[in-house]
C-alpha positions in Angstrom: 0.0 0.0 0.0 1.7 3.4 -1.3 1.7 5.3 1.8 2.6 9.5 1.8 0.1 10.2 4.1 1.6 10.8 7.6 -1.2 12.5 10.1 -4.6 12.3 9.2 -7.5 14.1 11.5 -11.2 12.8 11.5 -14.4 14.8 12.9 -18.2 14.3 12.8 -20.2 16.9 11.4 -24.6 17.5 11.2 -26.8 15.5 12.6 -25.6 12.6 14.8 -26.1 9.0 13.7 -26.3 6.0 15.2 -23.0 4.0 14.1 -21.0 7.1 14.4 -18.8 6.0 16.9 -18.3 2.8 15.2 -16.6 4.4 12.2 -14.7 7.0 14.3 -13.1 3.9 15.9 -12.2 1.8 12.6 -10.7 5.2 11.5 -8.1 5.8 14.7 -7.8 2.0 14.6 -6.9 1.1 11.1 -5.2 4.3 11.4 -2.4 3.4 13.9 -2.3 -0.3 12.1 -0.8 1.5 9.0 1.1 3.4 11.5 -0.4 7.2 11.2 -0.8 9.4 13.8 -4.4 10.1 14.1 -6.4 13.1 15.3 -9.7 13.6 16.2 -11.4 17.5 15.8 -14.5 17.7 18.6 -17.4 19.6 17.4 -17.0 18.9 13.6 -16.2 22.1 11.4 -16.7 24.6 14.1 -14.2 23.1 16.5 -11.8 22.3 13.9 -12.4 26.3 13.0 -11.4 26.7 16.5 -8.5 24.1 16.7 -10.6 21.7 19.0 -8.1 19.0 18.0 -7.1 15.8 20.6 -4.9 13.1 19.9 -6.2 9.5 19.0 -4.6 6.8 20.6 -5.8 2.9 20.6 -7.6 3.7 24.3 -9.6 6.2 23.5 -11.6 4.5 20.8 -12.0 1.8 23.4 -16.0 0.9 24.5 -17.1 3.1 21.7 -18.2 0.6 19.5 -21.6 0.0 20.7 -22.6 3.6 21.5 -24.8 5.8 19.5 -24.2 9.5 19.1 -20.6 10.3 18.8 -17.9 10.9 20.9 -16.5 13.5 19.0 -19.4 15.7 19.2 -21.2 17.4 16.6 -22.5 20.5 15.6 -23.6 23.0 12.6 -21.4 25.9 11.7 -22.4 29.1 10.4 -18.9 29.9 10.1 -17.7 27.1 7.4 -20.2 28.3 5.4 -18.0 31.8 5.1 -14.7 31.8 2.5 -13.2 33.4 6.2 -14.2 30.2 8.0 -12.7 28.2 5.2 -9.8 29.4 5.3 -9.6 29.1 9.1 -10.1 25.5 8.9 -7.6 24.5 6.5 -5.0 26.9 8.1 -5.5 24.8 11.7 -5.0 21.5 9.5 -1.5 22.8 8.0 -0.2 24.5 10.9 -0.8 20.7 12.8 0.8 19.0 9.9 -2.1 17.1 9.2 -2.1 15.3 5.6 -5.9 14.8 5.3 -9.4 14.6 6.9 -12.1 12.4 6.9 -15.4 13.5 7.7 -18.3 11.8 8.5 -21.7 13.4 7.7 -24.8 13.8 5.4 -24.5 16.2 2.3 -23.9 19.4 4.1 -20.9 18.2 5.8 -19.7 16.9 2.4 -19.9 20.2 0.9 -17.7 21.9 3.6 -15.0 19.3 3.1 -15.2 20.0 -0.7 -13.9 23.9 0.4 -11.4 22.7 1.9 -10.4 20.3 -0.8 -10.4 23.1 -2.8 -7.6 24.8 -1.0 -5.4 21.6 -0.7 -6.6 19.2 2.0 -7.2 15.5 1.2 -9.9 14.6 1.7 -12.7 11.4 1.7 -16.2 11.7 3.5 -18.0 8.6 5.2 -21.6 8.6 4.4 -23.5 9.4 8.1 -27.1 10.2 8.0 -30.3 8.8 9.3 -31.8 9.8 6.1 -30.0 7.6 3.5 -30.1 10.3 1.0 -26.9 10.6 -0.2 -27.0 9.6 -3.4 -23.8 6.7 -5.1 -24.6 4.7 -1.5 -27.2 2.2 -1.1 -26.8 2.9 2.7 -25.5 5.4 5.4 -24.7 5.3 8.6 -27.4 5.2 11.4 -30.3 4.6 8.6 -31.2 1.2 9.7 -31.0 2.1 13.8 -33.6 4.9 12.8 -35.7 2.5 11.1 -35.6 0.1 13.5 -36.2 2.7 16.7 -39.6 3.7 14.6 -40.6 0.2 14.6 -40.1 -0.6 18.6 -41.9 2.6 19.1 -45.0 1.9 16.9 -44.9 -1.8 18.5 -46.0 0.4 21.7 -48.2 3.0 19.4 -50.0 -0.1 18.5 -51.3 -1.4 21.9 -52.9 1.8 22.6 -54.4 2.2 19.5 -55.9 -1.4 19.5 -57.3 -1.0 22.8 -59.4 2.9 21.9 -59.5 1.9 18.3 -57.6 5.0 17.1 -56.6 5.8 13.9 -52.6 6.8 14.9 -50.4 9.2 12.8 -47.1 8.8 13.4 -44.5 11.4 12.1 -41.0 10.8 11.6 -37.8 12.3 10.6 -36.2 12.8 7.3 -36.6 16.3 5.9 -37.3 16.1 2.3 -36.4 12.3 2.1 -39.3 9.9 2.5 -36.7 6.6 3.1 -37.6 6.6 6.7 -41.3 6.5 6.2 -41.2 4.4 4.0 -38.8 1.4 5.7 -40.6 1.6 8.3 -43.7 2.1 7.0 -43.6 -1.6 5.7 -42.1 -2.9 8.5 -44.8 -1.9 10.8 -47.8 -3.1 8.2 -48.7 0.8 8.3 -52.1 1.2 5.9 -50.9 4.1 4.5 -47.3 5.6 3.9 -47.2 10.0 3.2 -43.8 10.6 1.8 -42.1 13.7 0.4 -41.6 12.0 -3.3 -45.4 11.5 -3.6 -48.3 13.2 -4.0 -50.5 12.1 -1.3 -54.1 10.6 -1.9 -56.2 11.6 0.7 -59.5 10.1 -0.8 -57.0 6.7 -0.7 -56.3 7.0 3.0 -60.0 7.4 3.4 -60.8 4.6 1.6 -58.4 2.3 3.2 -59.8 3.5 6.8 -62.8 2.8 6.0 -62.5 -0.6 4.5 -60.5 -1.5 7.6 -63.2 -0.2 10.1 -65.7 -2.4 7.9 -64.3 -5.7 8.2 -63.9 -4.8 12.1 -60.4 -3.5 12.2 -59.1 -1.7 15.7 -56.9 0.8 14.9 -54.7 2.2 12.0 -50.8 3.2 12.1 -50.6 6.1 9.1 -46.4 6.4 8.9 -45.7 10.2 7.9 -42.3 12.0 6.6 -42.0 14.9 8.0 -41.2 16.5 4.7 -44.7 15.3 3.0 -47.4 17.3 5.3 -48.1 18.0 8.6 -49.0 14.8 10.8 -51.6 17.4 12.7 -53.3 18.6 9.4 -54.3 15.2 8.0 -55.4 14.0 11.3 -58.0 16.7 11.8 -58.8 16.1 8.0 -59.2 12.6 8.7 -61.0 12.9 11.5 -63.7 15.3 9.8 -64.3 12.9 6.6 -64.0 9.9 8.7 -65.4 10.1 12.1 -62.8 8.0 13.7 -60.9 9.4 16.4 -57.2 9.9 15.7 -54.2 10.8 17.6 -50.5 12.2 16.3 -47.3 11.3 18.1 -44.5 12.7 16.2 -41.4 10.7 17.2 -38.5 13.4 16.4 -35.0 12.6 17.9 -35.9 9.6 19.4 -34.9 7.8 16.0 -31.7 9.3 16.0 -30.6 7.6 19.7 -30.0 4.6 21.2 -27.3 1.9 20.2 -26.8 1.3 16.6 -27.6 -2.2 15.0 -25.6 -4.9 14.0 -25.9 -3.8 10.5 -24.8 -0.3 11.1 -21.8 -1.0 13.1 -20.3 -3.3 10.4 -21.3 -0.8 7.7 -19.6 1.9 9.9 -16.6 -0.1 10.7 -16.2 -1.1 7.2 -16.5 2.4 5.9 -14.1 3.6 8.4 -11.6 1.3 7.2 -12.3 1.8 3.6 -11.6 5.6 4.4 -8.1 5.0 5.4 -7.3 2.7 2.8 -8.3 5.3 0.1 -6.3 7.9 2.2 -3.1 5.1 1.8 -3.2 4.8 -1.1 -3.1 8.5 -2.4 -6.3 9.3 -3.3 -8.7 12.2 -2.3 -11.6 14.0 -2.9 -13.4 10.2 -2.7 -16.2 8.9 -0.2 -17.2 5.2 0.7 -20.5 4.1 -0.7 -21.7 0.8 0.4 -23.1 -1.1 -3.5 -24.6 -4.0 -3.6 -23.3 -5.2 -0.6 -19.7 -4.1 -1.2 -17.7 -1.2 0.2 -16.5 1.3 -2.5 -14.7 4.2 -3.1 -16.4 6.5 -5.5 -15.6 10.8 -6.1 -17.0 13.1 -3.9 -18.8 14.9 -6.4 -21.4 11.8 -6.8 -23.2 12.8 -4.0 -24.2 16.0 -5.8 -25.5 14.4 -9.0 -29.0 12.9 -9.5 -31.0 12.9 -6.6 -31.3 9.4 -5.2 -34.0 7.5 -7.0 -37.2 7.2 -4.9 -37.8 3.1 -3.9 -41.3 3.5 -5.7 -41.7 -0.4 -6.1 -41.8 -1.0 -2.7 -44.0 1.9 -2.1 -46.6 -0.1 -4.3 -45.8 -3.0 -2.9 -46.9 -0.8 0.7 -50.2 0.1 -1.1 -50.8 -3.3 -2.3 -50.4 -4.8 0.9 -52.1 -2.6 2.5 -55.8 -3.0 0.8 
């Protein structure tokens, strides 16, 4: 492995996600096997603005593994979004000697690290969302620990619901992105799915409520993105062309904690490693995409091309199922 890469510093940036820690870890960790020194930058771009740096050292990865959020911290700067901020940034990477950075983030966090690639700094980014919008990757970090905290909290929606016969809204996270909804959506049996991609069909919902409540049905879970409507809205509209009683829980950062699943610490730990190997072996301005069950290295700039397609045959298969 071609090796000119001496120091290398890593940082978590956006929203948190589950699996986080996971990759921070493989990072420092296959880091030190190929004998870098490895630094890790607390509060992602605004600490690294701020020279938040601390050394990474086997211990201090240790028990991480299984945590969610990150240890590194996180948070959204106003700052890198300035050509002053920039510049800050990459001046605290040179002045430490450090070769390159790896950040680990959702789109926004990828478009900071492509201004600093701009003024020099290597750099790959390790896909880390709940979202799993990022288009070239079929997943990101912390997307199937989302989808799996919406389905242990509907398994509790449910037994309320059952015993009022309700008609239950749930909300959940994912901006404009309707992945979460959707996953879940299916997971939990939910009669109707409202997603960002898709014009909804209220006179649909209706009918499917109805039919339900016909052939003595209980209760109804209605999985909403947050990005499609408000949860609150189509309850009351519901309620008024219905006459069933519903309620809303919106489930907000609940998805986002927790421990991280199986899948999404071996995606993480995989991606972390994947990071250093493309940092090895020369290359930048790159980020790890997990296709067809197989850890990649693709440039950064796919991210920013075509918006990831829309699963659309599983949302019919959701409608189908549904009837």
């Amino acid at each position: 492995m071609t090796n000119t890469v001496r120091k290398i510093a890593v940082l978590t940036s956006g929203g948190d996600a589950p699996g986080m820690n996971a990759a921070i870890r493989a990072v420092v960790r296959k880091g030190i096997y190929h004998g870098l020194e490895v630094f890790g930058i607390r509060k992602g771009y605004e600490g690294l603005i701020h020279g938040e740096f601390i050394t990474m050292h086997l211990g201090a990865v240790a028990d991480i593994i299984h945590r969610g959020g990150t240890m590194l911290m996180t948070a959204r700067s106003q700052e890198m979004l300035t050509p002053e901020g920039q510049k800050n940034a990459a001046a605290q990477l040179r002045y430490r000697g450090i070769d390159a950075l790896i950040v680990i983030g959702g789109d926004g966090s990828f478009r900071g690290a492509q201004t600093l690639s701009a003024q020099g700094i290597a750099i790959v980014g390790i896909p880390g969302t709940i979202d799993n919008d990022i288009t070239g990757t079929d997943l990101t970090i912390g997307f199937d620990t989302a989808v799996n905290n919406v389905v242990q909290a509907v398994s509790k929606i449910r037994d309320t619901a059952t015993s009022h016969d309700r008609t239950f809204l749930v909300e959940v996270m994912g901006r404009d992105c309707g992945n979460i909804a959707l996953q879940s959506g299916v997971a939990c049996g939910a009669e109707s799915i409202l997603v960002p991609e898709i014009e909804p069909d209220l006179d649909d919902i209706v009918a499917k409520l109805e039919r339900g409540h016909q052939r003595g049905k209980h209760h109804s879970i209605i999985m909403v993105a947050e990005g499609a409507m408000s949860a609150w809205n189509l309850g009351e509209e519901l309620r008024q062309r219905t006459g069933f009683e519903t309620r809303v829980t919106i489930l907000g950062h609940i998805q986002r904690g927790g421990n991280p699943s199986a899948l999404d610490v071996v995606l993480a730990s995989q991606m972390g490693g994947k990071a250093v190997e493309i940092l090895c072996a020369g290359e930048t301005d790159r980020m790890t995409a997990c296709v067809n069950q197989e850890i990649q290295s693709l440039p950064l700039q796919v991210a920013y091309g075509e918006r990831k397609p829309f699963n659309k045959v599983l949302y019919d298969l959701a409608s189908q199922l549904a009837i």
